[in-house]
C-alpha positions as CSV (number, residue, x, y, z in Angstrom):
1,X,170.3,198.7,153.5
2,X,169.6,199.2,157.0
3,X,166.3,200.5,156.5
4,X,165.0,197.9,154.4
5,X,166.0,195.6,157.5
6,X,164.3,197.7,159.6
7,X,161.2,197.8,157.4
8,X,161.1,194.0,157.3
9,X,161.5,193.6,160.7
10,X,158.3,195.6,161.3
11,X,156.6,193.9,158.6
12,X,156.9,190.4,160.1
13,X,156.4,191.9,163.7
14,X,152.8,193.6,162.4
15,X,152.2,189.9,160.7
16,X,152.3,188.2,164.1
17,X,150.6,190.3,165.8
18,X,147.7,190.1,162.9
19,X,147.6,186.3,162.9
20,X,147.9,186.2,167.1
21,X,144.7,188.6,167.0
22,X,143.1,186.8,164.9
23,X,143.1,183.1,166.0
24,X,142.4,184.5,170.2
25,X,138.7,185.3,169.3
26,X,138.4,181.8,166.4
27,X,135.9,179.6,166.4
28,X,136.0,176.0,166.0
29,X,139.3,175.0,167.5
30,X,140.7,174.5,170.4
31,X,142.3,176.9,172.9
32,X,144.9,175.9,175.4
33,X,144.7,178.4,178.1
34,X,146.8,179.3,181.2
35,X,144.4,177.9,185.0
36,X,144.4,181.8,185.8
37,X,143.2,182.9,182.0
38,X,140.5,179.4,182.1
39,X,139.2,180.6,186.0
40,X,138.8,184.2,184.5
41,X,137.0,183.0,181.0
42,X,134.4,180.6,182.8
43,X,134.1,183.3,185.4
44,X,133.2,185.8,182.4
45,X,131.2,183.4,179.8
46,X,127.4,182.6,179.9
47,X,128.2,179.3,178.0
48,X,131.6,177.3,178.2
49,X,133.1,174.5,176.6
50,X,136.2,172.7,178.1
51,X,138.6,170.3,177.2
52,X,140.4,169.0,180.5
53,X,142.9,167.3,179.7
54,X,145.1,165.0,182.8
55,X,148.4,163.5,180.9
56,X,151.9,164.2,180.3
57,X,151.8,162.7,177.0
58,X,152.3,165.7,174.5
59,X,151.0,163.3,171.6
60,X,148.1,162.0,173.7
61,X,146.6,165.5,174.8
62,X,147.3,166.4,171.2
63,X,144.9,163.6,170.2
64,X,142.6,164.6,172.5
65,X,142.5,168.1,170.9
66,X,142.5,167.1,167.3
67,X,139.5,164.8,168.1
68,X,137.6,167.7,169.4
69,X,138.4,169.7,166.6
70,X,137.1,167.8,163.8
71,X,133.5,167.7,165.2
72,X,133.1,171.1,166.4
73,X,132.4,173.8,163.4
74,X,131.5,176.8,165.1
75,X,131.9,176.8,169.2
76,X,135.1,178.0,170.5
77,X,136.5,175.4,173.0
78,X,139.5,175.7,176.0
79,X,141.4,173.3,177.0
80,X,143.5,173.0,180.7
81,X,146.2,170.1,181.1
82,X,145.7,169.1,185.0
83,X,149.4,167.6,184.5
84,X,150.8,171.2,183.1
85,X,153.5,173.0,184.7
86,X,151.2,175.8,185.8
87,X,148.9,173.5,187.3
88,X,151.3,171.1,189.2
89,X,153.4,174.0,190.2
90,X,150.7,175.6,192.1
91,X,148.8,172.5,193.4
92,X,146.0,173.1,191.3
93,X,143.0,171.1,191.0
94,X,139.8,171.5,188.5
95,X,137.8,172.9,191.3
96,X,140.1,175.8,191.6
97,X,139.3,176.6,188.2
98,X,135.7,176.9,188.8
99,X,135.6,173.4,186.8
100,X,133.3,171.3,189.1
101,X,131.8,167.8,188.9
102,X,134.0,167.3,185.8
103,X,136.1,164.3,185.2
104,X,139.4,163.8,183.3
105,X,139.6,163.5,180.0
106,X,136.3,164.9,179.4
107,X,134.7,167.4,176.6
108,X,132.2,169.5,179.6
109,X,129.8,172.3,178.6
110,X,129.3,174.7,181.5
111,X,126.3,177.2,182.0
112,X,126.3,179.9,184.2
113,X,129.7,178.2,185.8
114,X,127.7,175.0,186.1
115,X,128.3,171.9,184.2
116,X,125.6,170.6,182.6
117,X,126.8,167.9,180.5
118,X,130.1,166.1,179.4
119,X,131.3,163.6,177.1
120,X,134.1,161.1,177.7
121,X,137.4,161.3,175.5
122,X,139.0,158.0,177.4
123,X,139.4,155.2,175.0
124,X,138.4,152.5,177.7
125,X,134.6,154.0,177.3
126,X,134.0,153.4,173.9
127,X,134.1,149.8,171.9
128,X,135.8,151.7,169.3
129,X,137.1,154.7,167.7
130,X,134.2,155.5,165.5
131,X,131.9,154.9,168.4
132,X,134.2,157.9,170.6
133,X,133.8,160.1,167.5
134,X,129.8,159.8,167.1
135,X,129.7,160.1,171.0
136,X,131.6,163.5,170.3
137,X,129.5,164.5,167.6
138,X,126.2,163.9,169.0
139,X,127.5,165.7,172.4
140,X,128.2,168.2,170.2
141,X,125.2,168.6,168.4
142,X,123.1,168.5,171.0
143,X,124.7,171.6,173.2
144,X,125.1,174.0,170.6
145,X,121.4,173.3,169.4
């Protein structure tokens, strides 16, 4: 009996590991990413996209992300919380992230550690919902293009 407990044990540990493997390196979602692991990825990256993301509202940064996610197919996409714990308990700030010339809220596609473009996520910029999610879309389309 012990063995079999043993063997499912190691089972559902190799099953974690599999799926934790697998969605690191996934396309088209998001990725939330510790400031030291986002420095180190823009640092490393030719092209980046990044969601930064300023509120303590776990459902509103959550909106933010599943917004992004239904327009992008194929581009991976990090996202920082400027209001996280890590960030606030090291007095981060975007710039320390190598994330210049970016605003809050934003969707930004860096080259070369340079931001090129960005699109607006903040409601107050759009006359309405569908008009946010075209403005994603097209942002969208026109980077990876």
């Amino acid at each position: 009996m012990k063995r079999h407990w043993i063997g499912g044990l190691a089972g559902l540990l190799l099953a974690l590991i599999l799926v934790g493997c697998g969605a690191e390196g996934a396309t088209g979602q998001v990725e939330s990413l510790p400031p030291d692991e986002l420095k180190k990825y823009t640092e490393d990256n030719n092209q980046a996209f990044i969601l930064l993301n300023n509120t303590e509202d776990e459902k509103e940064r959550k909106d933010n992300i599943n917004l992004v996610e239904e327009k992008i197919k194929s581009i991976s996409v990090k996202e920082i919380n400027a209001k996280s714990e890590e960030m606030l308990d090291n007095n981060l700030k975007p710039d320390d992230l190598g994330l210049k010339d970016i605003q809050f809220e934003t969707l930004g596609y860096y080259e070369d550690g340079t931001l090129e473009k960005y699109v607006s996520l903040r409601d107050v910029d759009y006359s309405s919902e569908d008009e946010k999610q075209k403005a994603i879309e097209k942002f969208i389309d026109e980077t990876t293009s």
